[in-house]
C-alpha positions as CSV (number, residue, x, y, z in Angstrom):
1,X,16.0,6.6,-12.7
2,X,13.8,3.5,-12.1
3,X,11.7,2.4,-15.4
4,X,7.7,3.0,-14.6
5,X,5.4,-0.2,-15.1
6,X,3.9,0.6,-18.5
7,X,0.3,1.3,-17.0
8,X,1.2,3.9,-15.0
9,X,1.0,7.5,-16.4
10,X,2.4,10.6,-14.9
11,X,3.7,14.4,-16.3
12,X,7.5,13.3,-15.6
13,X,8.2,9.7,-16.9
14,X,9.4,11.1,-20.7
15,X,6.7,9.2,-22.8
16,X,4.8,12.6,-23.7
17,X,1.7,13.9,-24.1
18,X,-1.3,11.5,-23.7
19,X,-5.0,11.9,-23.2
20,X,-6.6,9.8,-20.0
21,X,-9.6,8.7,-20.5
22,X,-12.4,7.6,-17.4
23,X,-15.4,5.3,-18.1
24,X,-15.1,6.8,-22.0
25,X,-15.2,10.4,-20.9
26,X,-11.9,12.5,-21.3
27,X,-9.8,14.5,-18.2
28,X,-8.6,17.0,-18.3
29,X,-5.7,18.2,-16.5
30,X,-4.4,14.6,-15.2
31,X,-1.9,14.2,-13.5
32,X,-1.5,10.7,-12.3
33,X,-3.0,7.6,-13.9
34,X,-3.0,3.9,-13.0
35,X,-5.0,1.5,-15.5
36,X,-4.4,-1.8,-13.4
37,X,-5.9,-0.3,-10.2
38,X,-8.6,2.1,-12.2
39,X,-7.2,5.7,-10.8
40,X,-6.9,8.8,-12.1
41,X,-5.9,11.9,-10.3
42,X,-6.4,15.4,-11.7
43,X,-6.3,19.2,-10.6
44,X,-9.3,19.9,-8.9
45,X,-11.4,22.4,-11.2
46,X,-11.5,25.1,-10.4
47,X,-7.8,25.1,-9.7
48,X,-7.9,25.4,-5.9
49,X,-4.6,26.0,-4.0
50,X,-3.9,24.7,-0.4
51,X,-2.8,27.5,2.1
52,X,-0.6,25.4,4.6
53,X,1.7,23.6,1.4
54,X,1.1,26.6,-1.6
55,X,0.2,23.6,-4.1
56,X,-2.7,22.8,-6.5
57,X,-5.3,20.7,-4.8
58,X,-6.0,16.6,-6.4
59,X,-8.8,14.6,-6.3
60,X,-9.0,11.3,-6.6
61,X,-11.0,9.6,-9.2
62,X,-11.9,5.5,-10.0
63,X,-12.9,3.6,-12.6
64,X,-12.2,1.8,-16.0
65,X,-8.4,3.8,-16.9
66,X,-7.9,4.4,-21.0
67,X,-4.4,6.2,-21.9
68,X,-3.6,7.0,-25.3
69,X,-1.0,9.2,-27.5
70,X,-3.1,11.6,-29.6
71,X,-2.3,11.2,-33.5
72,X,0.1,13.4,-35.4
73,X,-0.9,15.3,-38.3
């Protein structure tokens, strides 16, 4: 499997859990993130499913990208 780019998040690269952070103001449920280009996609809230493809509907979001691991305890 190809190596991301470091600034681009996603559930299924193997780096873990992070919080993603948009203008200073947390998202939740993330599921794509690109720092460099200033994206963010999450679930739509509330969780909407598309009929024709039976999957979770995105939206698209822009704007200064923050990701960071949380801190153990």
């Amino acid at each position: 499997m190809k190596q991301q780019p470091s600034w681009i998040h996603h559930p299924d690269d193997g780096r873990g859990v992070r919080k993603v952070f948009l203008d200073g103001e947390e998202i939740k449920m993330a599921v794509f993130a690109d720092q460099q280009r200033g994206i963010v996609d999450r679930y739509r809230q509330p969780l909407t499913i598309d009929k024709r493809s039976q999957s979770f509907i995105t939206e698209r979001l822009h704007g200064r990208v923050e990701v960071v691991w949380p801190e153990c305890s």
